[in-house]
C-alpha positions as CSV (number, residue, x, y, z in Angstrom):
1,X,-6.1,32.5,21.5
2,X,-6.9,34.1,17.9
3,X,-3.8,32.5,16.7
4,X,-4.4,29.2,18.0
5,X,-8.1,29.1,16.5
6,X,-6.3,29.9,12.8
7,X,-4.1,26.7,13.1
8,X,-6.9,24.7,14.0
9,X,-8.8,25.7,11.2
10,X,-6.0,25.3,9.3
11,X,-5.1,21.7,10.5
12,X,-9.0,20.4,10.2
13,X,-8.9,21.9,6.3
14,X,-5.8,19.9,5.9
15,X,-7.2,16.7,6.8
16,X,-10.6,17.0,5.0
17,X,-8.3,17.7,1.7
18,X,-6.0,14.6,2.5
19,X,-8.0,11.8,0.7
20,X,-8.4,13.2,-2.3
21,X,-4.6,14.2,-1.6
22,X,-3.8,10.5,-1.2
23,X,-6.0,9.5,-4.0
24,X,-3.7,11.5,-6.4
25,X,-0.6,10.6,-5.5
26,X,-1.6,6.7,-5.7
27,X,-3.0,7.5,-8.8
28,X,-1.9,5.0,-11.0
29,X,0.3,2.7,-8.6
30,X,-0.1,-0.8,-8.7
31,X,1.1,-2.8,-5.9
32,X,2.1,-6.0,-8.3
33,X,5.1,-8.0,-9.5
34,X,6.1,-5.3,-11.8
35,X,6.2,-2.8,-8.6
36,X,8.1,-4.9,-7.0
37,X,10.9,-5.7,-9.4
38,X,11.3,-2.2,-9.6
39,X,11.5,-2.1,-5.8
40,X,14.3,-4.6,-5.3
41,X,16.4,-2.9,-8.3
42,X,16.3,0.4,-6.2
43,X,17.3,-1.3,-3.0
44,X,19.8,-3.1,-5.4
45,X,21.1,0.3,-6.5
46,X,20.9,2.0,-2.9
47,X,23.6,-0.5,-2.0
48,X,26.1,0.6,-4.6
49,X,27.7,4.0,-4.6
50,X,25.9,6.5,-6.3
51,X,25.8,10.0,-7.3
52,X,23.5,12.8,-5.8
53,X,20.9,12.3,-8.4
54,X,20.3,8.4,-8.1
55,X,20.3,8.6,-4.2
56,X,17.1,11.4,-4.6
57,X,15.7,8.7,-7.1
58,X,15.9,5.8,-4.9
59,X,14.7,8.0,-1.9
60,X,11.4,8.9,-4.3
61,X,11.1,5.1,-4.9
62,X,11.4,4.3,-0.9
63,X,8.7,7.1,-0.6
64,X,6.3,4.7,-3.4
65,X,7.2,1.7,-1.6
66,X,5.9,3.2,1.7
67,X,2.7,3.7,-0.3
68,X,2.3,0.4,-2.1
69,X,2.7,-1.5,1.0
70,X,0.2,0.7,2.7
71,X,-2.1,-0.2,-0.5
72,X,-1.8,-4.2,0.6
73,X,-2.2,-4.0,4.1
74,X,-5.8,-2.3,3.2
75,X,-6.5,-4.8,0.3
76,X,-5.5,-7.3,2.7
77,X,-7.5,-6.0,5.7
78,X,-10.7,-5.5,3.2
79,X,-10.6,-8.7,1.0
80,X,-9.1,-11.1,2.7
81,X,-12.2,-13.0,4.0
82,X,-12.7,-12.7,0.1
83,X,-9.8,-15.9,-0.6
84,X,-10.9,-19.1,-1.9
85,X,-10.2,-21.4,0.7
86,X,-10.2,-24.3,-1.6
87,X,-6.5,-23.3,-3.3
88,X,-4.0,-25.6,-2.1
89,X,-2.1,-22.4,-2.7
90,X,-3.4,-20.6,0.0
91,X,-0.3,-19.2,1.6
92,X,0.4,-16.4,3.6
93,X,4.5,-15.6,2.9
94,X,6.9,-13.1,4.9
95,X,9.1,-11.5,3.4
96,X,11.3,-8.3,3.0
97,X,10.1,-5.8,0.0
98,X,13.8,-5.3,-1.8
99,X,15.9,-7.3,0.7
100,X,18.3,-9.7,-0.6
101,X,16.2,-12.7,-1.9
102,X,19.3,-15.3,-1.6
103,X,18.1,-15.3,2.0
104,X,16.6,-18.9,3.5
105,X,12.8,-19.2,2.4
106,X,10.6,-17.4,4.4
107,X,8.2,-19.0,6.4
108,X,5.0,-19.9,5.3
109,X,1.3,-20.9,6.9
110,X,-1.1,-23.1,5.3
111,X,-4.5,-21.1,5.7
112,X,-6.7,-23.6,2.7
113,X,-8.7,-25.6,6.0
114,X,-7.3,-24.4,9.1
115,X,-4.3,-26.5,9.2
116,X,-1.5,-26.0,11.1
117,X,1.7,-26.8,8.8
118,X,5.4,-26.8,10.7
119,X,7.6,-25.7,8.3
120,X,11.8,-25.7,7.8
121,X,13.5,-22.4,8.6
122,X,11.7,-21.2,11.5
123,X,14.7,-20.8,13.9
124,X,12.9,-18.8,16.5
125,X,8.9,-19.6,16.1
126,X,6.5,-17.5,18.3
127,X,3.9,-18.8,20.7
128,X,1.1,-20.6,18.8
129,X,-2.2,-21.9,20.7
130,X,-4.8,-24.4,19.1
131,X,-6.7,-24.5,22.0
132,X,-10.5,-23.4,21.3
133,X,-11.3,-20.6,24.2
134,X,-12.8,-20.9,27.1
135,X,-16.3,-19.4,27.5
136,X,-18.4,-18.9,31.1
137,X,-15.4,-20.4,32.8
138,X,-15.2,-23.9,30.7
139,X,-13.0,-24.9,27.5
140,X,-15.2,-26.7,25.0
141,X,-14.9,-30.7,26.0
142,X,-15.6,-33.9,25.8
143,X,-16.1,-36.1,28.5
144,X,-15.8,-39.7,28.1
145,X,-16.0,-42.1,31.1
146,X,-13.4,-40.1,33.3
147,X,-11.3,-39.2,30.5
148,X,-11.4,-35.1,29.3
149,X,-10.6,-34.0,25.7
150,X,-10.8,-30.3,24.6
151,X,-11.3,-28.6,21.4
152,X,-9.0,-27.8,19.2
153,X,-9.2,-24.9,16.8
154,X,-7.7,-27.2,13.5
155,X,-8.7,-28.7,11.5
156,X,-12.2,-27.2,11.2
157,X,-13.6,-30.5,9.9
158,X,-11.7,-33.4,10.6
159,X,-12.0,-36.1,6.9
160,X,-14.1,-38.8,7.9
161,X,-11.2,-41.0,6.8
162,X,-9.5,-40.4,9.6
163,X,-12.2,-41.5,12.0
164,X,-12.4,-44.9,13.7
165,X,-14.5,-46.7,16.0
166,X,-17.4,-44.7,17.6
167,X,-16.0,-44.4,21.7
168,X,-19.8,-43.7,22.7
169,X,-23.1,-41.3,22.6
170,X,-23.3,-38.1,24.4
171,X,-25.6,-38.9,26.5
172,X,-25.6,-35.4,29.0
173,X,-25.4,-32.0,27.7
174,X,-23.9,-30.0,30.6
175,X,-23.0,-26.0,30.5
176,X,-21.6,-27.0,34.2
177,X,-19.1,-30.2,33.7
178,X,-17.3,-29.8,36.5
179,X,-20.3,-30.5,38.6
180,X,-21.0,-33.9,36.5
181,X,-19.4,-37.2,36.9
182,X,-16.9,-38.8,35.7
183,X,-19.3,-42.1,34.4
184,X,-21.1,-41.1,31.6
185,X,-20.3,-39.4,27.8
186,X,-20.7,-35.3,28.0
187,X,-19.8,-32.7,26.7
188,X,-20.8,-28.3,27.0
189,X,-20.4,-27.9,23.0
190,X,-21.5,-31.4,21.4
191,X,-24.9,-31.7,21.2
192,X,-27.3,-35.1,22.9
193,X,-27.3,-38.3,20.8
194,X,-24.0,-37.5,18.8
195,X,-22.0,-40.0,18.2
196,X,-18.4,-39.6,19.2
197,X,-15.5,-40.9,17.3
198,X,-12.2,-42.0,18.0
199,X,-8.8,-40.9,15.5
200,X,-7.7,-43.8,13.8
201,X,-5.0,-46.1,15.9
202,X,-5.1,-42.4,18.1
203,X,-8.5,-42.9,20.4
204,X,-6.6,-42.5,24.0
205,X,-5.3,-39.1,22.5
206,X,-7.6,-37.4,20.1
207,X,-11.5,-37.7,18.9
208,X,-14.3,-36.4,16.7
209,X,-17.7,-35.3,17.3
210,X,-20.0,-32.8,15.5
211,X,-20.0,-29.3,16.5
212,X,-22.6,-27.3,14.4
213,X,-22.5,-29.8,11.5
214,X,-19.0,-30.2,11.6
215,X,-16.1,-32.8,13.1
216,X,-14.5,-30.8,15.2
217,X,-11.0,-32.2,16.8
218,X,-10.8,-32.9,20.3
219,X,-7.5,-33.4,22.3
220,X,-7.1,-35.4,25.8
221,X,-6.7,-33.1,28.8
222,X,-6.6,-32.6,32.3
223,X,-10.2,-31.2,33.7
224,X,-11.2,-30.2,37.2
225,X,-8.7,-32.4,38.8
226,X,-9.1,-35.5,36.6
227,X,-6.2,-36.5,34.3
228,X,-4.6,-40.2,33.3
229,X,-6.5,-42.7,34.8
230,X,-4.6,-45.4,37.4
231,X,-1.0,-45.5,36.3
232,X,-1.3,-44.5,33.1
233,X,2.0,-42.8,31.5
234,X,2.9,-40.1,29.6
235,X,2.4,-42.3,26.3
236,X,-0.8,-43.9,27.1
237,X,-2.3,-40.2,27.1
238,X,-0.3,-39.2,24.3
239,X,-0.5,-42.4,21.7
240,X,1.3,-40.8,18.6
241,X,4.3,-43.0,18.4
242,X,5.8,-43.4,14.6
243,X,3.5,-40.1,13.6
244,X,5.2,-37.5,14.1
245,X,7.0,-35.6,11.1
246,X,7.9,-32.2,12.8
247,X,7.9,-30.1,16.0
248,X,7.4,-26.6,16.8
249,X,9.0,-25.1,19.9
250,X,8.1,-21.7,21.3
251,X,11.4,-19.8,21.3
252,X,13.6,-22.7,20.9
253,X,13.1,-24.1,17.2
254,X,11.7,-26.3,14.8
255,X,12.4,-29.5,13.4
256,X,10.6,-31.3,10.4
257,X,13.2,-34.6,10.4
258,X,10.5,-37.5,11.5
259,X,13.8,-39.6,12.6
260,X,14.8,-36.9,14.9
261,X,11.3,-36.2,16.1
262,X,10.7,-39.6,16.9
263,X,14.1,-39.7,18.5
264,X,13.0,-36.7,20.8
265,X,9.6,-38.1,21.2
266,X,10.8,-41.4,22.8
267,X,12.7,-39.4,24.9
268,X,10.6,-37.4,26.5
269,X,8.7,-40.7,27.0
270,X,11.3,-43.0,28.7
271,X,12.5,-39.8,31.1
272,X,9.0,-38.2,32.0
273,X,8.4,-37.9,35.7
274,X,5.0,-37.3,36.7
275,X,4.1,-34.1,38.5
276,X,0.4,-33.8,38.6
277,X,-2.9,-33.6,37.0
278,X,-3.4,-30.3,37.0
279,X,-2.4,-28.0,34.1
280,X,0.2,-25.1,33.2
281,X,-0.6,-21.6,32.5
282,X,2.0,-20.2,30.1
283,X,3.4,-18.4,26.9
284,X,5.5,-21.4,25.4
285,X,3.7,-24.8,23.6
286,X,5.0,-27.6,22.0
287,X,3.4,-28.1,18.7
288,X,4.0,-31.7,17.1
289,X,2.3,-32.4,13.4
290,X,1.1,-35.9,12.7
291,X,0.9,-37.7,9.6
292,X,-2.3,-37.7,9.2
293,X,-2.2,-34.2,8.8
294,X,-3.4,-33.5,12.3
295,X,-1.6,-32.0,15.5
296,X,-1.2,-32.2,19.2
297,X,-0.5,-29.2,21.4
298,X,1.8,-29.5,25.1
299,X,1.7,-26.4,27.0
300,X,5.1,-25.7,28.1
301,X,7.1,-24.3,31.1
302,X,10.1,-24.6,33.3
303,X,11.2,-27.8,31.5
304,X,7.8,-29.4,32.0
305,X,5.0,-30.0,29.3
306,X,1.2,-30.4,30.1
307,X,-2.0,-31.3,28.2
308,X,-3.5,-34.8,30.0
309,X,-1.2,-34.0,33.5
310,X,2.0,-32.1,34.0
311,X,4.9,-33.9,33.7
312,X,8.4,-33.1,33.9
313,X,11.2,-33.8,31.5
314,X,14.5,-31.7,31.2
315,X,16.2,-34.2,29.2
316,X,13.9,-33.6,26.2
317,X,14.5,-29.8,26.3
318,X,18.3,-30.1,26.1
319,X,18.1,-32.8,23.3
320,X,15.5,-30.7,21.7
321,X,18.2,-27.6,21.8
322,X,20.9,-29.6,20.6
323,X,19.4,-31.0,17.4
324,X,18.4,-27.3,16.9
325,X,22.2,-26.5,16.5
């Protein structure tokens, strides 16, 4: 028992020393270009053979490296609300410290106004949702005469060049939607007497209406059972025909060739079969940027896409894989 009490003592003076122990041995590191350079020549040099005395150098280096990119993941966790958002700069870039920089370009994210970019080389791209969350059961909507659109989390101010024709007046402010009708112009988030705008040559598909003093983008969707009106199809719900410049699919790929994207997109237009106007729960979206600078999201599973209705369309998924090849 004695001897466990020592090493406790011992361990608790350890780590009320480490700090300044840390401080020390950062003293005077710099995680900057010049750090870096030096970083890629080691990893340049661990490559070749070496003698005894160049592998402990390199190792001491690895050991710096370790602690400059501890250094940035702090900075970057303290500052980074601190970024002007106005750069068109603004980039967050992957990338491997001392890898071999002849590598494709890594992939990139536009952070300057909240707007989603697809970008070449992303071969394998994660899940990404722009859907605004839910809160006391209900997404943020818009309701406007039958037809649903939700928030989207991009842009966070949609330009007022983009808006057209005003679609109607929230005239019912409802935490409850779902017990509302389908004949009037609501909405949980947008406030009474706002006007509500349609996207330019996009109305059946996306609109605009102020959210806390901004124009927040909404997108159509299925809600509480109600999804394309009468016979509408796939395209009527989703008007973005000679738009798109790229898609994004979870998993699968990405491809930024407007001819091919249009190619895919009419696809999945003529061969859609309508399932339903519920919605699908999954891990796997379609992301398609417009050239307007805006984008659409399909929630995606078992060869069957989703936002206003589910509807079913294998052929798209296999043409989609191919002109990933």
């Amino acid at each position: 028992m004695k001897m466990n009490e020592n090493r406790a003592s011992q361990v608790e003076s350890l780590l009320k020393t480490l700090p300044q122990a840390a401080a020390q041995g950062l003293s005077g590191l710099e995680a900057g270009d010049a750090l870096k350079t030096r970083i890629q020549l080691a990893a340049a040099q661990a490559r070749a053979p070496k003698s005894p005395v160049s592998t402990a150098r390199v190792m001491r280096w690895a050991s710096l490296a370790c602690c400059a990119l501890l250094a940035v993941v702090m900075c970057f966790t303290f500052l980074g609300d601190t970024a002007d958002p106005a750069r068109p700069d603004a980039l967050i870039t992957s990338g491997t410290m001392g890898g071999d920089t002849t590598q494709a370009p890594p992939i990139s994210s536009d952070l300057s106004n909240s707007t989603v970019h697809i970008r070449a080389g992303n071969s394998n791209p994660e899940y990404r949702d722009w859907w605004a969350p839910a809160t006391n059961g209900n997404f943020p909507l818009i309701g406007v005469n039958g037809r649903y659109y939700r928030m989207l989390t991009t842009p966070r101010n949609v330009s007022s060049s983009l808006l057209g024709k005003s679609v109607g007046t929230i005239t019912e402010f409802t935490t409850s939607p779902s017990l509302s009708g389908n004949d009037t112009v609501l909405s949980n988030v947008v406030a009474l007497g706002e006007t509500v705008y349609g996207i330019r040559g996009m109305e059946d598909t996306l609109i605009s209406a102020k959210v806390d003093g901004q124009m927040r983008l909404f997108q159509r969707v299925s809600f509480n059972g109600y999804g394309r009106l009468g016979r509408e199809s796939l395209e009527d719900t989703l008007n973005i025909s000679g738009h798109v410049i790229a898609m994004e699919l979870t998993g699968v790929g990405t491809i930024t060739d407007a001819a091919v994207c249009q190619r895919l997109l009419n696809t999945l237009f003529d061969c859609a079969t309508y399932k339903s106007n519920g919605s699908i729960n999954s891990r796997q979206s379609l992301i398609i940027e417009l050239d307007n600078g805006l984008v659409v999201q399909l929630a995606v599973k078992s060869e069957s896409v989703a936002a206003c209705g589910v509807w079913s369309c294998p052929e798209f998924f296999e043409e989609f894989e191919d002109a990933c090849d």
